[in-house]
N, C-alpha and C positions, 0 to 999 in steps of 0.2 A: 269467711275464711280470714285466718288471721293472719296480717303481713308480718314479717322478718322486720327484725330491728338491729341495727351495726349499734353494738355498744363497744364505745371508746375502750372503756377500764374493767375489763370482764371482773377483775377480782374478785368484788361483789357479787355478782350474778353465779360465780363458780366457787362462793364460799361452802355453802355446803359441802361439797364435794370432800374436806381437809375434817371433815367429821365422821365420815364413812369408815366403816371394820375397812381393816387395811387390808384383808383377803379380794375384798369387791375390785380393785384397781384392775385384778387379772382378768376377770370375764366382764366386767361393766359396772354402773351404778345402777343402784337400784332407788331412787329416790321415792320414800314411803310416804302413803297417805296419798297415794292414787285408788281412784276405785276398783278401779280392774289392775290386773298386771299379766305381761305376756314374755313367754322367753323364745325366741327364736332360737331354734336346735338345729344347729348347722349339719347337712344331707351328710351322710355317709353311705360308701358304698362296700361289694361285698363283689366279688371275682373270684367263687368255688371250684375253678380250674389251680388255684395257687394254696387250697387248703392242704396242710401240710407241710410245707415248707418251712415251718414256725414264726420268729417274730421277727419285725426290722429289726432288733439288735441282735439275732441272731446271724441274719441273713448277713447283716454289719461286718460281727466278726469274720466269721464261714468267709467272706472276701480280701480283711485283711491277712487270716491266714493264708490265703492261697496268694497274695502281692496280690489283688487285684482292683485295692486300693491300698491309697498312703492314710497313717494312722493321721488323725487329725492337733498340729502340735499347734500350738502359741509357746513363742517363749521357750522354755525349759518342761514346759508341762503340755502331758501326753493327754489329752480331753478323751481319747478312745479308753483308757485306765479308769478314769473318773467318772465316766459319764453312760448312758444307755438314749439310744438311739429307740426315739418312742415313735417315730412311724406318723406322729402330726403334725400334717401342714400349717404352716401362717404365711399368711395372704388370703388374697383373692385366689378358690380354687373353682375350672372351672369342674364340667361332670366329665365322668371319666369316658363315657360311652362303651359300646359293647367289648366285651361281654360284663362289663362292671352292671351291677342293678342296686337299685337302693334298697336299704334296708333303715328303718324309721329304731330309734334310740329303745321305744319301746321292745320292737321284735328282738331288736340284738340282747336287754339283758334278759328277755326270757330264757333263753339258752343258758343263761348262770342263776340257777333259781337258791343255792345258796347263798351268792352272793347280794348284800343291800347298799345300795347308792349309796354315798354320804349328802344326803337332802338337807343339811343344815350347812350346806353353800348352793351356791349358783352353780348352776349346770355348768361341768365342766368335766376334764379329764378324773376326776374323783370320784365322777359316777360308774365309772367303769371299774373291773377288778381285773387290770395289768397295768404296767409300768409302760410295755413297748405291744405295740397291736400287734395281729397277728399282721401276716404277708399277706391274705384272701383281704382283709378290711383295709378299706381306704378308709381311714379316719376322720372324724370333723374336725374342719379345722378350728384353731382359737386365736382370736383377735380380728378378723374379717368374716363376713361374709361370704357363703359360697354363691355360686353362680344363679343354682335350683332355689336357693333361700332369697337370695335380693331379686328376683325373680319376683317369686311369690310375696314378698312383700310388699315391692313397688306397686303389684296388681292391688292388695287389699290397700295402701295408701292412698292410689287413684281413684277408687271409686267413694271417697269421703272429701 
């Protein structure tokens, strides 16, 4: 096993990083010239009692029409005007529990057999064909780990 090493002046050691396609920053590095490579595909889940309802930016609106939220301001500018509420979490999320069930990235684009991933990035919001998920999907999150995922990760870490 190899020990951890505290380096004073990472600069160095995180040069590469300042070479990388600037698209990689959103979902991770991918530092090439490993033998294998793996992408952890953060859990999403699916709640079939809410199909129908349409998308969080729908549901969004549908709330601020009726006042049952404030439109979201900074400043002089209205973010609810500009913006689409796309229904993905960031952070740590953990599992929704019932009636939510998983459903694996695979299963869900089967459903859109027209539609093709953009596979020339990193799994990310791109592979999917909408802007804002529906209301029935819990989205993967981007930027952390979900609970089912660093889970299952820490296990396969452990046993090496």
């Amino acid at each position: 096993m190899q020990e951890m090493e505290r380096v004073a002046e990472p600069a160095g050691a995180l040069a590469w990083i300042h070479d990388r396609v600037r698209g990689e920053s959103v979902t991770g590095f991918d530092l090439s010239g490993w033998p294998t490579s793996t992408w952890v595909l953060h859990a999403m889940y699916e709640n079939q009692a809410l199909t129908g309802l349409g998308t969080h930016d729908d549901v969004h609106r549908r709330r601020l029409e009726a006042g049952d939220a404030a439109p979201l301001i900074i400043g002089d500018m209205n973010l609810d005007e500009i913006s689409t509420v796309t229904g993905t979490p960031l952070g740590f999320v953990v599992r929704p529990g019932r009636p939510w069930t998983r459903v694996t990235w695979a299963d869900y684009l089967q459903r859109f057999p027209e539609f093709h991933p953009a596979r020339d990035v990193p799994p990310c919001y791109k592979w999917f064909p909408f802007r804002s998920w529906p209301m029935s999907i819990d989205a993967p999150p981007e930027g952390s780990l979900d609970e089912e995922s660093l889970e299952a990760l820490l296990t396969v870490l452990a046993q090496n």
